[in-house]
N, C-alpha and C positions, 0 to 999 in steps of 0.2 A: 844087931847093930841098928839103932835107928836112925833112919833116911832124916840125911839135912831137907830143912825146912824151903821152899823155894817161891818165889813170890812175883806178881803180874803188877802193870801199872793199871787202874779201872779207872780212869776220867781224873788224869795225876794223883791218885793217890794209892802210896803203895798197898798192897794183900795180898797175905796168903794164899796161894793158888791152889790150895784144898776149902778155902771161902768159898758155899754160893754169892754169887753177885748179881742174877739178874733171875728174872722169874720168866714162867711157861710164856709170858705177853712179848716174849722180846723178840723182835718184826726179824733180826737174823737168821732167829731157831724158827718163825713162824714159815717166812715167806722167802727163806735167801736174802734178806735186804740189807746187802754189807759186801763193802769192798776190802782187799787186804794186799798189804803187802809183803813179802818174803824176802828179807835181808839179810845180807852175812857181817857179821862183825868177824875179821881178822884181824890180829897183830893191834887189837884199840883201834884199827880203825874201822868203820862204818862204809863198807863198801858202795859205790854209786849213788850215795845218800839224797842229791838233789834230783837225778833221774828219777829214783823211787817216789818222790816229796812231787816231783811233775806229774809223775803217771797218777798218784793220788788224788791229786788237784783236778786231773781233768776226768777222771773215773767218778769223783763226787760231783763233780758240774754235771756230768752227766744224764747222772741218776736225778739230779735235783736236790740234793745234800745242800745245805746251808751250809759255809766254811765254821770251823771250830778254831776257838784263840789258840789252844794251845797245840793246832797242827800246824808250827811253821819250825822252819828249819831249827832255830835257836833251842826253840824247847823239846822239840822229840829228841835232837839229841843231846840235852841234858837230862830228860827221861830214858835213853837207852846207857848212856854210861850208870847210871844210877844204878838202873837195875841189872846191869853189869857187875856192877861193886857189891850188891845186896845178893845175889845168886852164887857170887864166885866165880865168875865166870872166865875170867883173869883173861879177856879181850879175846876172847875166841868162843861164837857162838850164831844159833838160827835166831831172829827177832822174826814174829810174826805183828804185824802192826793192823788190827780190824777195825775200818768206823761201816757203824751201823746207826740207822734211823731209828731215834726214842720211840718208845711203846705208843701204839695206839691206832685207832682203823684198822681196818679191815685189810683187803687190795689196798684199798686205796687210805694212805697216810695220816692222821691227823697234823702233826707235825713234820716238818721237813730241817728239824735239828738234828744234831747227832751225839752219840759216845760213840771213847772207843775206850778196846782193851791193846795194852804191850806185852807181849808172851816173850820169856829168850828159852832158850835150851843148847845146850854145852853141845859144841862138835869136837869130836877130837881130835880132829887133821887141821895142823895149823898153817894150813897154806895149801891152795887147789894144787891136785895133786891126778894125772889122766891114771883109770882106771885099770889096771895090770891085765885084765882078762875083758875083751872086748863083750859086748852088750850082743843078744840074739832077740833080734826085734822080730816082729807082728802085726797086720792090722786087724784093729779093734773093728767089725762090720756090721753088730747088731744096730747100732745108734748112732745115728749122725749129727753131728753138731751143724746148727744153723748159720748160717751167715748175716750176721744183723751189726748194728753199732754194736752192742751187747759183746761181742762176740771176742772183744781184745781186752776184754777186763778181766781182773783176777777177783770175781765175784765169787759168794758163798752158794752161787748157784751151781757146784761142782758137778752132778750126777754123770754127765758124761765120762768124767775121768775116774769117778766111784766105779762103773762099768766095766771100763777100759782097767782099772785095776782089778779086779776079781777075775777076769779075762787074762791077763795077765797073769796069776798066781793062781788059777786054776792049770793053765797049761805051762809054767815054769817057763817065761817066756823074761828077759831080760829087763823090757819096757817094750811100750803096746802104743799102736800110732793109730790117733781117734781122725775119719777121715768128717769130710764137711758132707752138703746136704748134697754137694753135686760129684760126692766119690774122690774127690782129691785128699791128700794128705793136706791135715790141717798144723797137727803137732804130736809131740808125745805126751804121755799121762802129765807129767810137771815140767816139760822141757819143750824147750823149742826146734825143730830139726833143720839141720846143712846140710848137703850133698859138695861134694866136690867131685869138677869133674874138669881134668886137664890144673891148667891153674885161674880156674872161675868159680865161685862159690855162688851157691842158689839155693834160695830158703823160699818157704811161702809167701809170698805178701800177706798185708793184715787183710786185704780183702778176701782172704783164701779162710777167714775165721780163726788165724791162730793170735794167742796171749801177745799183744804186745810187750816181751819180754825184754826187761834189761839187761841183760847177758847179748841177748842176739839184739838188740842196738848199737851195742859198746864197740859188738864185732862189724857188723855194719860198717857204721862209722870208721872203726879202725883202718879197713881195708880201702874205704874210700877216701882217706887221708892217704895211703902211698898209690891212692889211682890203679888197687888190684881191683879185677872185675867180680862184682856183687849183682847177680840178677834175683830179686823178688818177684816170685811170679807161681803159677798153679804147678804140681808137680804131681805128676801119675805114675803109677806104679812103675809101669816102662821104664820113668827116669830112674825111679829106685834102683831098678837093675842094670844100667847103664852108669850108674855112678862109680867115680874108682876110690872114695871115702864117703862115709855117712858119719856124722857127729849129733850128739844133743848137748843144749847147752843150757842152762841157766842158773842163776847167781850163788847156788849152795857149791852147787859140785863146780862150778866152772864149764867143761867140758866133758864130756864121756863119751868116748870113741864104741862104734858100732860091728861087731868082726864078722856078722851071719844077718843078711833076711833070706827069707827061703833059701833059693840054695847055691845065691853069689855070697862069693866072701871077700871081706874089705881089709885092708890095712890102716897106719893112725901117723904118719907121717905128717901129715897137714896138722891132723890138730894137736900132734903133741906138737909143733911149732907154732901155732896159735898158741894154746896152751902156757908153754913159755914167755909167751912176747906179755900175754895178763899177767903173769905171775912177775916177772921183771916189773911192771907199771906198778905192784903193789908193793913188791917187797922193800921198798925203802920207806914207804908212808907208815909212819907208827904215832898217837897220838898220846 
């Protein structure tokens, strides 16, 4: 049976995603020199679209990206329903959204323009859904992730989480928590991590070196609109084992509740009620 054809947007214009598009000069594949974002389209809609479109904006100031016309609200997403319609995707899917610096220089850039490429790929759970058998987590210890500005962007400087995943699927471990330069948990391979303990939730701060992720914003924010207590701050193994929930969070899966680190074990009471309170906020939006 031959595989339908499925297709990318390259600097608005659609291709084939079996098309080469860019050659060995390109500063992404050279140097990591590319930011991306990871969104979920459910139900038609484009979940957290302008948070993503913020983090972008200031992950490209950053770096020194010159803005591009066609990354504003209006037109990505009239480029992601597009290639919604063009893929089949029938409003359920991963959008990976990359701008990278045009070819040229060395280190150091000739231009400070950019492309970018729109990837989607089909998910089949139409709607966050907590995970039936709880996660058995790990920490990752050979490599430590630095603490720099750098350090909250979802850059194509991955290696740390390449690591932490072979580490991971070398020892069948659920998902692997990559710690920072001063031993602290920073986050998990693609997720961001919670403890709950009592009824106070505590996640790293970004100074601790983890992804300023939209998932753990949303939740954030959430809780501090009904004035539950959210402390951002370092968190040491000790706490790990003194927590009465551990959760990861971030925008494909929603939540995924944690049942084993060594050899405390957790229950999911908390976030399968988080959990529901996102899923209520979406399930009426369909576009």
């Amino acid at each position: 049976m031959m595989q339908q054809a499925t297709y990318i947007n390259f600097n608005g214009n659609i291709v084939d995603s079996s098309q080469p598009i860019f050659t060995s000069a390109n500063r992404a594949f050279r140097y990591g020199d590319a930011v991306f974002e990871t969104i979920r389209l459910m139900n038609g809609e484009i979940l957290f679209f302008e948070q993503h479109l913020q983090r972008l904006k200031k992950s490209m100031s950053l770096l020194g990206m010159l803005p591009h016309d066609d990354l504003t609200f209006h037109n990505l997403y009239l480029s992601i329903r597009h290639l919604d319609q063009v893929n089949q995707l029938k409003g359920h899917g991963r959008i990976r959204l990359e701008v990278f610096r045009n070819d040229g220089g060395l280190y150091t850039p000739q231009s400070n323009h950019v492309s970018y490429i729109i990837e989607v790929t089909p998910l089949a759970l139409r709607h966050y859904k907590l995970n039936d058998t709880g996660l058995k987590i790990e920490l990752y210890t050979d490599i430590k992730k630095p603490v720099s500005a750098l350090s909250n962007l979802k850059s194509s400087n991955a290696l740390y989480y390449v690591m932490a995943g072979l580490y991971k699927r070398q020892h069948n471990f659920g998902d692997c928590l990559v710690l920072n330069t001063d031993g602290r948990i920073a986050e998990a391979i693609s997720s961001n991590i919670f403890l709950v303990k009592g009824n106070t939730l505590i996640t790293p701060s970004l100074e601790e070196a983890c992804v300023a992720g939209i998932m753990r914003e949303s939740i954030i924010r959430m809780m501090k609109e009904r004035e539950m207590p959210v402390i951002e701050t370092g968190i040491e193994v000790e706490d790990m084992l003194k927590a009465d929930e551990i959760f990861l969070t971030d925008v494909i899966h929603g939540i995924r509740w944690v049942s084993a680190f060594r050899h405390k074990r957790y229950f999911n009471s908390s976030s399968r009620q988080l959990l529901k309170e996102i899923q209520e906020l979406h399930s009426t939006k369909k576009v």
